[in-house]
mmJSON file of the N, C-alpha and C atoms, coordinates in Angstrom:
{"data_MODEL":{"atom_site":{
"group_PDB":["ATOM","ATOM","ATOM","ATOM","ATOM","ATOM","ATOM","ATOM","ATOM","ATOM","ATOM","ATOM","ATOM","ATOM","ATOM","ATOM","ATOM","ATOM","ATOM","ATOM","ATOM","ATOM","ATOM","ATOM","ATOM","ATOM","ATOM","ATOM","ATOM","ATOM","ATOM","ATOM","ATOM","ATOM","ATOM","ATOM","ATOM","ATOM","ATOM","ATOM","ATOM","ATOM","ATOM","ATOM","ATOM","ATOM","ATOM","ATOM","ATOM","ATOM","ATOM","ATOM","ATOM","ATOM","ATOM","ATOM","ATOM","ATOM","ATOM","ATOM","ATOM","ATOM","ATOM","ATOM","ATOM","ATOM","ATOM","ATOM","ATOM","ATOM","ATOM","ATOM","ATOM","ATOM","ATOM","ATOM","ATOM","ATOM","ATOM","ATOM","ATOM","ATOM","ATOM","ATOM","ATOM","ATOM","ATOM","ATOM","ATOM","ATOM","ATOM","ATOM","ATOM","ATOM","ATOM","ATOM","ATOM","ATOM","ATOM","ATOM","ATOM","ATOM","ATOM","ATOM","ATOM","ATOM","ATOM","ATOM","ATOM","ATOM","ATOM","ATOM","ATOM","ATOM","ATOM","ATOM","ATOM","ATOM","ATOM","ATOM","ATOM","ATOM","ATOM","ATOM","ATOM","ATOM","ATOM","ATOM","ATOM","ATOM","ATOM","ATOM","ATOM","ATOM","ATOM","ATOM","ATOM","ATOM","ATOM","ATOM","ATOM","ATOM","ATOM","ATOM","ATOM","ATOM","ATOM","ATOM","ATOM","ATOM","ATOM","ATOM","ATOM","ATOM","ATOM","ATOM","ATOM","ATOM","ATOM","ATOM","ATOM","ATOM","ATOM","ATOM","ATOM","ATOM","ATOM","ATOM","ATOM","ATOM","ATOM","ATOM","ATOM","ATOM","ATOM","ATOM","ATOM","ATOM","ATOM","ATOM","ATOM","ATOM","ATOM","ATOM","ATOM","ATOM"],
"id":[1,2,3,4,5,6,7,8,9,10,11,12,13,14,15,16,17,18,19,20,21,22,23,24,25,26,27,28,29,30,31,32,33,34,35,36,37,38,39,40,41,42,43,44,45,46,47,48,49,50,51,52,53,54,55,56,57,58,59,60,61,62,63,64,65,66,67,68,69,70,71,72,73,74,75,76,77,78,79,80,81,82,83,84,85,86,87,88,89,90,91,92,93,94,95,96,97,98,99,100,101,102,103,104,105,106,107,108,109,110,111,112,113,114,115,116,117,118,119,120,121,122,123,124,125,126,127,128,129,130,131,132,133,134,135,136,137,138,139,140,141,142,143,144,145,146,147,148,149,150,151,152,153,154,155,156,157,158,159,160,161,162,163,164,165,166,167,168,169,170,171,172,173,174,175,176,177,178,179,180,181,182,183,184,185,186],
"type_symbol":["N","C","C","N","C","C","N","C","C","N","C","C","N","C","C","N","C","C","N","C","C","N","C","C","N","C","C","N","C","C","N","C","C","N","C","C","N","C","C","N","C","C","N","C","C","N","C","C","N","C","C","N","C","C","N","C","C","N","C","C","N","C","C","N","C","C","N","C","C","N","C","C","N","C","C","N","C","C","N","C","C","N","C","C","N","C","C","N","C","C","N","C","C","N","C","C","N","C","C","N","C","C","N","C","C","N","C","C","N","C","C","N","C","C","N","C","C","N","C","C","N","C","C","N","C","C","N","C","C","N","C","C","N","C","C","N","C","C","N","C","C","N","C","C","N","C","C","N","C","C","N","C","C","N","C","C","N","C","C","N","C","C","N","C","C","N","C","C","N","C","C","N","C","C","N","C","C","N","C","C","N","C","C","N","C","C"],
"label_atom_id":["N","CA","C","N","CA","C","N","CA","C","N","CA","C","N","CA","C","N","CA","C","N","CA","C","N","CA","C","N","CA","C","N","CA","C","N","CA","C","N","CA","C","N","CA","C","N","CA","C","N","CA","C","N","CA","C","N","CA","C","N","CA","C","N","CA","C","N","CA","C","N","CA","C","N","CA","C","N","CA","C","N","CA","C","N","CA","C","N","CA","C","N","CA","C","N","CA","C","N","CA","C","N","CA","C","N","CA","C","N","CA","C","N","CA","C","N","CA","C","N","CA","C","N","CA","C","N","CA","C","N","CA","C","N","CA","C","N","CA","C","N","CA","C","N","CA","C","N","CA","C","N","CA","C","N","CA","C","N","CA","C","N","CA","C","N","CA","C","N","CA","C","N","CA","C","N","CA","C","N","CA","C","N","CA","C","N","CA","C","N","CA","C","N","CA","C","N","CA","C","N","CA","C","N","CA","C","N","CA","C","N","CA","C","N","CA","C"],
"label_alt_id":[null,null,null,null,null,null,null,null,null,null,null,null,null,null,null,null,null,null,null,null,null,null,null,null,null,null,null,null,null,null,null,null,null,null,null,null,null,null,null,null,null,null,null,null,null,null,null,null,null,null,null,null,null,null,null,null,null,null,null,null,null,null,null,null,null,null,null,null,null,null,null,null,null,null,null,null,null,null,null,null,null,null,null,null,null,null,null,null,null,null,null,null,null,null,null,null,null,null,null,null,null,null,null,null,null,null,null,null,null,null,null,null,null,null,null,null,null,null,null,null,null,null,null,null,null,null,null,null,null,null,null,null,null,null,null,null,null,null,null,null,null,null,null,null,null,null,null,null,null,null,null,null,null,null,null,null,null,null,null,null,null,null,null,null,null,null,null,null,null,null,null,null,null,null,null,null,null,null,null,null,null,null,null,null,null,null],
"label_comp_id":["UNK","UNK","UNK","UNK","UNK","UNK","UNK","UNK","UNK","UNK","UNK","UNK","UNK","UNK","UNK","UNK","UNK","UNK","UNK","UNK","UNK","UNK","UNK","UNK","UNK","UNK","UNK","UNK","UNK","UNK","UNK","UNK","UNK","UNK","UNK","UNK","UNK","UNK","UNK","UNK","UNK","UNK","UNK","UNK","UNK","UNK","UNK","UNK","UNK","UNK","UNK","UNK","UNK","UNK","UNK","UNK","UNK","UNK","UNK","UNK","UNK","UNK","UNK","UNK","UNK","UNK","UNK","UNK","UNK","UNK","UNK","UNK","UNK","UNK","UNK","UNK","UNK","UNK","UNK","UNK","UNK","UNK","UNK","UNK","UNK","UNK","UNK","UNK","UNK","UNK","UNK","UNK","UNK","UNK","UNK","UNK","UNK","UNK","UNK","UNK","UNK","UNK","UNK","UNK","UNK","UNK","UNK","UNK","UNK","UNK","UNK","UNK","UNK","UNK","UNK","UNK","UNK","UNK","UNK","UNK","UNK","UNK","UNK","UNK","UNK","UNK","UNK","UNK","UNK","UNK","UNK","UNK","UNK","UNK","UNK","UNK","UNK","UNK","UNK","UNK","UNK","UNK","UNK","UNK","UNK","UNK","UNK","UNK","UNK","UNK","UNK","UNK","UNK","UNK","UNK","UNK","UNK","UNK","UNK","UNK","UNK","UNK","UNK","UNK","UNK","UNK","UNK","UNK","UNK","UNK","UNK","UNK","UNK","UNK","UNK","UNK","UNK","UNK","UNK","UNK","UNK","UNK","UNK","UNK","UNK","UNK"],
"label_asym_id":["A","A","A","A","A","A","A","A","A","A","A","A","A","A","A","A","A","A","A","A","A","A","A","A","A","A","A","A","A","A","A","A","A","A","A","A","A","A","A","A","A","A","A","A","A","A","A","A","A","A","A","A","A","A","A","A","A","A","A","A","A","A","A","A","A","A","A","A","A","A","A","A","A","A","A","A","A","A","A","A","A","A","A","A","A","A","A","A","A","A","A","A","A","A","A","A","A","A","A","A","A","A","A","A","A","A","A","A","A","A","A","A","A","A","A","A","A","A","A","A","A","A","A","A","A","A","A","A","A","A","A","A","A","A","A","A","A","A","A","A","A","A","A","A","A","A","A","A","A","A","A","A","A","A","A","A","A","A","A","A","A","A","A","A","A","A","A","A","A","A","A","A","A","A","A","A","A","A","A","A","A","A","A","A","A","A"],
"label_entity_id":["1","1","1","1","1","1","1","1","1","1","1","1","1","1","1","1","1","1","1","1","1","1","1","1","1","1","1","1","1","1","1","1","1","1","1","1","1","1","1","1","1","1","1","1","1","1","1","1","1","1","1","1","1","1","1","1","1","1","1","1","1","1","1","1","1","1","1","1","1","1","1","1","1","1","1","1","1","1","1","1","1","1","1","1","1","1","1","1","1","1","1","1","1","1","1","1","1","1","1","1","1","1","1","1","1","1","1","1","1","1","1","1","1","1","1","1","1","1","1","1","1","1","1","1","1","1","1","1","1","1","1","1","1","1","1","1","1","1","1","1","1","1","1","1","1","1","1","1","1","1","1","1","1","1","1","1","1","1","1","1","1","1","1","1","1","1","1","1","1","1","1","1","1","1","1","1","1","1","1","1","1","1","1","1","1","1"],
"label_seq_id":[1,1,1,2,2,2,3,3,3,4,4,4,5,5,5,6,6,6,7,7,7,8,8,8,9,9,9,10,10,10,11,11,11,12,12,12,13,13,13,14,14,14,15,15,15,16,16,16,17,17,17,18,18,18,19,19,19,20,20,20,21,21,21,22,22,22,23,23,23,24,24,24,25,25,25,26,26,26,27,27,27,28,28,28,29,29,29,30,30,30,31,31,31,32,32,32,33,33,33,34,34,34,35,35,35,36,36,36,37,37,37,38,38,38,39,39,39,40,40,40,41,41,41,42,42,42,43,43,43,44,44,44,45,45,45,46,46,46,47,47,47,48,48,48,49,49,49,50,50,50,51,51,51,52,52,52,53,53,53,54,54,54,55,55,55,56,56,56,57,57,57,58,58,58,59,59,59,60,60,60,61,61,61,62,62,62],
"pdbx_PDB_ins_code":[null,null,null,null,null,null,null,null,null,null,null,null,null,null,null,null,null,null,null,null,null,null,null,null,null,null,null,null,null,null,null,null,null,null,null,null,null,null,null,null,null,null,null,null,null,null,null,null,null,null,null,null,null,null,null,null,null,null,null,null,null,null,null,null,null,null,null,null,null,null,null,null,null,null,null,null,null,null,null,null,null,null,null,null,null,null,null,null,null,null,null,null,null,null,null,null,null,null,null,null,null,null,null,null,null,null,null,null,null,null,null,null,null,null,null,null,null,null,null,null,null,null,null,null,null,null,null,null,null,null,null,null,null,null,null,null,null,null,null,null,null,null,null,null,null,null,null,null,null,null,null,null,null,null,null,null,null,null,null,null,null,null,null,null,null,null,null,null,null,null,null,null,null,null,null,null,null,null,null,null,null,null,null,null,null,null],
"Cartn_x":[14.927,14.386,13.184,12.093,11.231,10.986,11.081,10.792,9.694,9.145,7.296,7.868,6.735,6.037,5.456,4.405,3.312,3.169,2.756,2.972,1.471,1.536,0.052,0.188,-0.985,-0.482,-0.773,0.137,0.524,-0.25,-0.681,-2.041,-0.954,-0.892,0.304,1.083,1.803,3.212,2.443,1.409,0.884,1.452,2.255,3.033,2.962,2.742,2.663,4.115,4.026,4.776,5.06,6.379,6.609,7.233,6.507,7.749,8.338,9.254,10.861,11.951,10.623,11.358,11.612,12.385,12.963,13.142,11.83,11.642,12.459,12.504,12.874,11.567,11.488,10.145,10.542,9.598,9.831,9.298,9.775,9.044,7.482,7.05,5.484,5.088,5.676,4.553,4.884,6.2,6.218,4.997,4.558,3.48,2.335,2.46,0.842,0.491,1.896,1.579,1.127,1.947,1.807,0.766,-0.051,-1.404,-2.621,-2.324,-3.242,-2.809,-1.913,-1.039,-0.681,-1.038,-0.116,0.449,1.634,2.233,2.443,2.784,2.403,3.85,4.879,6.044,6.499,7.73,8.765,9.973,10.33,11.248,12.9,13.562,14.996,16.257,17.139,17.779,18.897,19.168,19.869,21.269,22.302,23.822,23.56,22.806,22.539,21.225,21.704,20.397,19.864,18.801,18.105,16.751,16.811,15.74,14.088,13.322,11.893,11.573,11.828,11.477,12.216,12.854,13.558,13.229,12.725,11.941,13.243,12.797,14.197,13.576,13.854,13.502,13.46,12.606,12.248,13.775,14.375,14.917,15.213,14.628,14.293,15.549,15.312,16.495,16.962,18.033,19.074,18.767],
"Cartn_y":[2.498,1.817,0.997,1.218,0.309,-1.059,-2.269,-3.798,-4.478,-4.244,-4.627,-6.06,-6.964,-8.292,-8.687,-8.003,-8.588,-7.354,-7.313,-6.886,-5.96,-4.364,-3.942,-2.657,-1.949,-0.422,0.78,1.249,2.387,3.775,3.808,5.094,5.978,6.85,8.038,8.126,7.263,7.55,7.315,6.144,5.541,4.802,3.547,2.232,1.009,0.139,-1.159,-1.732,-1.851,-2.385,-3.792,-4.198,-5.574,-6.336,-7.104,-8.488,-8.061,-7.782,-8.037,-6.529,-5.756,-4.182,-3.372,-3.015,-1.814,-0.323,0.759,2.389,2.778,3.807,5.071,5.871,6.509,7.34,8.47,8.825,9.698,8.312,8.677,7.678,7.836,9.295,9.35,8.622,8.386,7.577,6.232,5.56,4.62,4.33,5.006,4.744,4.802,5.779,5.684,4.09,3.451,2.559,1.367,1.445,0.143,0.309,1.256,1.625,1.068,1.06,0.446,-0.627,-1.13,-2.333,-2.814,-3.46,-4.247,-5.333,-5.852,-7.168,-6.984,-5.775,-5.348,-5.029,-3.982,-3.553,-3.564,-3.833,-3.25,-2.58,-2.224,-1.252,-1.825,-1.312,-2.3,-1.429,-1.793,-0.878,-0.195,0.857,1.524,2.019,2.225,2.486,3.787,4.607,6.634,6.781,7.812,8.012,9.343,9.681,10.432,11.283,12.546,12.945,12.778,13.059,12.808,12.947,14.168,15.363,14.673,13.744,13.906,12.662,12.846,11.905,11.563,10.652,10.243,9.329,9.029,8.543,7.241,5.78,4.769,4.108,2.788,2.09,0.977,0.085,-1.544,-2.393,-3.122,-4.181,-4.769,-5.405,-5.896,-7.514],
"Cartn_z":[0.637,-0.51,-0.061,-0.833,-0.461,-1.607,-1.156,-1.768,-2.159,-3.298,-3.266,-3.123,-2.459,-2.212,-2.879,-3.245,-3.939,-5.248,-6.513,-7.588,-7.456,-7.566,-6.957,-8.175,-8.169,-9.817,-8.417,-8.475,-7.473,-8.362,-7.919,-8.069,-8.598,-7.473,-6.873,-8.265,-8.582,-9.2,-10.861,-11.14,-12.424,-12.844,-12.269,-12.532,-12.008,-12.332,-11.798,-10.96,-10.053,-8.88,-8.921,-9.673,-9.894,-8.64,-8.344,-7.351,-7.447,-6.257,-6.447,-6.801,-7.175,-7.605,-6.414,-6.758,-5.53,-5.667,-5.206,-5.695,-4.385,-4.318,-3.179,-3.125,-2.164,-1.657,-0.557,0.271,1.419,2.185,3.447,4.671,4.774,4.655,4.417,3.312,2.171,1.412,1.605,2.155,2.516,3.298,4.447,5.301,4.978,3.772,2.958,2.462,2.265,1.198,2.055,3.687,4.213,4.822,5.3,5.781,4.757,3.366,2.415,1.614,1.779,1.147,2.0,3.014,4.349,3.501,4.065,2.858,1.526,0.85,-0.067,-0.051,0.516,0.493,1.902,1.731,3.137,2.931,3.833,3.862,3.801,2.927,2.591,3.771,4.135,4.579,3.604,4.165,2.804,3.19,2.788,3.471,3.766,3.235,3.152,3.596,4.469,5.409,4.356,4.178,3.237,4.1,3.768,4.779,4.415,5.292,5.181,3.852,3.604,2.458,0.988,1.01,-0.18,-1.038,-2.235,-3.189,-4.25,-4.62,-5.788,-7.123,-7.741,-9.091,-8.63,-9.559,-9.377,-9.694,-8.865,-9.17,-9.354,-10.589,-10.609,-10.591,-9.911,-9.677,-10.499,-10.895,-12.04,-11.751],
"occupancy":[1.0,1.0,1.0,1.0,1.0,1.0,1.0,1.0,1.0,1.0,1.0,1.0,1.0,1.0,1.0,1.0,1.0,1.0,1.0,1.0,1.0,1.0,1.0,1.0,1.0,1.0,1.0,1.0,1.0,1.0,1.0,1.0,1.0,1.0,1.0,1.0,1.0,1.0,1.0,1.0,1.0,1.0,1.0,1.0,1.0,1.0,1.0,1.0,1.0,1.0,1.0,1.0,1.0,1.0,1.0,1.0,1.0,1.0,1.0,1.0,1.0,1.0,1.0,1.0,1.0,1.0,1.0,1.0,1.0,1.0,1.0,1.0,1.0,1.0,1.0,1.0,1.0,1.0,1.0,1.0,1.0,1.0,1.0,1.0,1.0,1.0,1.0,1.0,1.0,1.0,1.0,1.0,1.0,1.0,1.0,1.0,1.0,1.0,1.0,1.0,1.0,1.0,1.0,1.0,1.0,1.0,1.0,1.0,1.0,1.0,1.0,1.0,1.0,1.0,1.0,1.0,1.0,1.0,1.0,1.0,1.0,1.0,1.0,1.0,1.0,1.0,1.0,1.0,1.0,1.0,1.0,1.0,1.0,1.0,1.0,1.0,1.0,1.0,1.0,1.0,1.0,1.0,1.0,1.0,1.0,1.0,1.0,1.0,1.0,1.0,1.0,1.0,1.0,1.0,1.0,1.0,1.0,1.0,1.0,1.0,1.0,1.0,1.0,1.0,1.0,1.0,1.0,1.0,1.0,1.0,1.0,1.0,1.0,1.0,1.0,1.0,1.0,1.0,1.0,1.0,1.0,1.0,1.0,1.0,1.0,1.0],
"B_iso_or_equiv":[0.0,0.0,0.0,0.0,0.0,0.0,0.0,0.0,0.0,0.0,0.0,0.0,0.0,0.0,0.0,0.0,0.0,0.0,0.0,0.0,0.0,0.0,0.0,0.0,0.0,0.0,0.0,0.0,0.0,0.0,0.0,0.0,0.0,0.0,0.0,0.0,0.0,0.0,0.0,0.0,0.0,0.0,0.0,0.0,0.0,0.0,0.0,0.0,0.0,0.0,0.0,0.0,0.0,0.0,0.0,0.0,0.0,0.0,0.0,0.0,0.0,0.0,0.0,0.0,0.0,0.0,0.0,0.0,0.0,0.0,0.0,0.0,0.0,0.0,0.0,0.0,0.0,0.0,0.0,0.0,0.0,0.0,0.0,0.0,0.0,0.0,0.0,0.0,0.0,0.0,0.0,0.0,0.0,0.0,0.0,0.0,0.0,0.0,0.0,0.0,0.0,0.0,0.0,0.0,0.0,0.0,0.0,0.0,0.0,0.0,0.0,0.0,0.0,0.0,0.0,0.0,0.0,0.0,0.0,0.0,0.0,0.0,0.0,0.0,0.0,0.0,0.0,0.0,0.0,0.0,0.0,0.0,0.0,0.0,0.0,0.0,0.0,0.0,0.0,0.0,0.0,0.0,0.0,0.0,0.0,0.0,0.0,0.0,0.0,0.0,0.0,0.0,0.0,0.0,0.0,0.0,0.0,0.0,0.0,0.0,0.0,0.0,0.0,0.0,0.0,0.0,0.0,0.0,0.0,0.0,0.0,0.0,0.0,0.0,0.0,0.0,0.0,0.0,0.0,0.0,0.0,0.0,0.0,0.0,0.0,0.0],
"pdbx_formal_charge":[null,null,null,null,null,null,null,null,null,null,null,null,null,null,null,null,null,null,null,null,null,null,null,null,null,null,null,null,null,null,null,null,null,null,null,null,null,null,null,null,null,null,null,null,null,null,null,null,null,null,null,null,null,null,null,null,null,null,null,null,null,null,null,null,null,null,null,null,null,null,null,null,null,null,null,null,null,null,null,null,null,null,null,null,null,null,null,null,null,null,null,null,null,null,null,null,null,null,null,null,null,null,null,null,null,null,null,null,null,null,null,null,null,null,null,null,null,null,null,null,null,null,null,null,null,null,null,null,null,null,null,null,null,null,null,null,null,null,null,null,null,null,null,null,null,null,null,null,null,null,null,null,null,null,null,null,null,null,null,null,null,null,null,null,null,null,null,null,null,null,null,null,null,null,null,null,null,null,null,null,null,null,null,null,null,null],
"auth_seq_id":[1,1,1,2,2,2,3,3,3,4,4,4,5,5,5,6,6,6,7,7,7,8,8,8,9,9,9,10,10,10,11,11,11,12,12,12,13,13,13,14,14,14,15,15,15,16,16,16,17,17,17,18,18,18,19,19,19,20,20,20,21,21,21,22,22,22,23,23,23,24,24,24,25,25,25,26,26,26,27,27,27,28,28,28,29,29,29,30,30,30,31,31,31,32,32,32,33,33,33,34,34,34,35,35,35,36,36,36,37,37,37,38,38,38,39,39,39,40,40,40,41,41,41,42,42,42,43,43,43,44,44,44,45,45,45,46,46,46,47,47,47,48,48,48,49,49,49,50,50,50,51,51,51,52,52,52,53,53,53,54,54,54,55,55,55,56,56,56,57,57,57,58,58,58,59,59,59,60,60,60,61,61,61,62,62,62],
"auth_comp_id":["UNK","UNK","UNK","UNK","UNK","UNK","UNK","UNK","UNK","UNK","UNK","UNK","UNK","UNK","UNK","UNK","UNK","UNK","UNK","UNK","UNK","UNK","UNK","UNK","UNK","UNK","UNK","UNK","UNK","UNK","UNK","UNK","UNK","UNK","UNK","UNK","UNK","UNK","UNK","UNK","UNK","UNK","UNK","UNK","UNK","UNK","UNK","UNK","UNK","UNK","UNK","UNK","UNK","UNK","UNK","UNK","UNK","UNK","UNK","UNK","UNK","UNK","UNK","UNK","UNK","UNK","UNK","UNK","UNK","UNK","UNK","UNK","UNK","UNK","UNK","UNK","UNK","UNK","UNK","UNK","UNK","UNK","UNK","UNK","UNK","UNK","UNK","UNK","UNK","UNK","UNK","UNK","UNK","UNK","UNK","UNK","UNK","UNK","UNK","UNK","UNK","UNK","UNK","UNK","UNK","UNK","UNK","UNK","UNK","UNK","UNK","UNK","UNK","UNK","UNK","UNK","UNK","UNK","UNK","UNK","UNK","UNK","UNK","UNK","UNK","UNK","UNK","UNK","UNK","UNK","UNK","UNK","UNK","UNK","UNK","UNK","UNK","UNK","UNK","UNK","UNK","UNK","UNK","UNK","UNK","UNK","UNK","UNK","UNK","UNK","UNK","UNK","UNK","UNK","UNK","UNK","UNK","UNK","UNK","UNK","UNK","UNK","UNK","UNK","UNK","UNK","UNK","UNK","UNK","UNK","UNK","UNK","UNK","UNK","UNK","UNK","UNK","UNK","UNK","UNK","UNK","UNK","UNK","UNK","UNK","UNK"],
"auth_asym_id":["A","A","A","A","A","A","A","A","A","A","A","A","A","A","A","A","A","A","A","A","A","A","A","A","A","A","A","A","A","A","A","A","A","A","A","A","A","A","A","A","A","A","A","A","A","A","A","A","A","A","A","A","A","A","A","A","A","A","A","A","A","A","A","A","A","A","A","A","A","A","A","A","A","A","A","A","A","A","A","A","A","A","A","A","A","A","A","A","A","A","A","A","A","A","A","A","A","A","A","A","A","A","A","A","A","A","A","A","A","A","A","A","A","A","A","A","A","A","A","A","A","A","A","A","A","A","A","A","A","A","A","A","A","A","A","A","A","A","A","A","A","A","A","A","A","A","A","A","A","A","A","A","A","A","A","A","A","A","A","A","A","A","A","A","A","A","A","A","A","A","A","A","A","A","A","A","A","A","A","A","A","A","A","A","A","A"],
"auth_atom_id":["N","CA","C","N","CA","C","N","CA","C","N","CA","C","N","CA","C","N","CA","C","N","CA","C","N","CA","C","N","CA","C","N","CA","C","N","CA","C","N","CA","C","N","CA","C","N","CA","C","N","CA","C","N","CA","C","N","CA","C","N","CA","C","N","CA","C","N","CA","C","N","CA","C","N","CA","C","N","CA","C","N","CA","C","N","CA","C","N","CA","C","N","CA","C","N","CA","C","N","CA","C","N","CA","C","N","CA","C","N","CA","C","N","CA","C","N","CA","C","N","CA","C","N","CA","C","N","CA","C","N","CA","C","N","CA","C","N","CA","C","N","CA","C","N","CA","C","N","CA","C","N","CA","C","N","CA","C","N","CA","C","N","CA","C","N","CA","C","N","CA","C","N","CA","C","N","CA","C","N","CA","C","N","CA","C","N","CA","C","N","CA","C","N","CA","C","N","CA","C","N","CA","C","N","CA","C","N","CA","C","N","CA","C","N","CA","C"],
"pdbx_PDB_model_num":[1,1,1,1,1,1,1,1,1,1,1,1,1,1,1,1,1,1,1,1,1,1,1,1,1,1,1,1,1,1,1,1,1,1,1,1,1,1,1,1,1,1,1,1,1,1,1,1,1,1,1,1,1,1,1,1,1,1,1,1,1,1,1,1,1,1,1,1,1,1,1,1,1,1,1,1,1,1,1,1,1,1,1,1,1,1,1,1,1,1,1,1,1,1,1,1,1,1,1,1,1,1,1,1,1,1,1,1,1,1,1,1,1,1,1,1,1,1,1,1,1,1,1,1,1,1,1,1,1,1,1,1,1,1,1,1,1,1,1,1,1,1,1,1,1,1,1,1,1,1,1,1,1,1,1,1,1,1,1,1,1,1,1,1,1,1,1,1,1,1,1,1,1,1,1,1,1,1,1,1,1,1,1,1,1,1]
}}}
C-alpha cells in the first residue's frame, strides 16, 4: 500500500491524492512516484506479499 503525505493529482491514474489516503500499485509505479514526488508518498507495510506485476483498485482510508 502506498500512503500519500502530501495531497498531489496523479497524472497516471486522473485523481487527486488526498493526505492521509492509502492506493495499492505495482512497486514500479511506486518508484515512478517517489522519483518525482520525493515526500510525496511512502510505502505502508502490508500483511500480503503481492507480486511486481499485480495492480489493484484504489483504497481510501476510513
Amino acid at each position: 500500500m502506498i500512503k500519500v503525505l502530501k495531497e498531489f493529482y496523479d497524472l497516471k491514474e486522473g485523481v487527486l491524492r488526498q493526505v492521509g489516503e492509502s492506493f495499492e500499485a505495482t512497486e514500479e509505479r511506486f518508484a515512478e512516484l517517489k522519483e518525482h514526488l520525493p515526500d510525496y508518498v511512502e510505502l505502508e507495510k502490508s500483511s500480503r506479499s503481492r507480486s511486481s506485476k499485480e495492480v489493484v483498485s484504489v483504497n481510501d482510508q476510513e
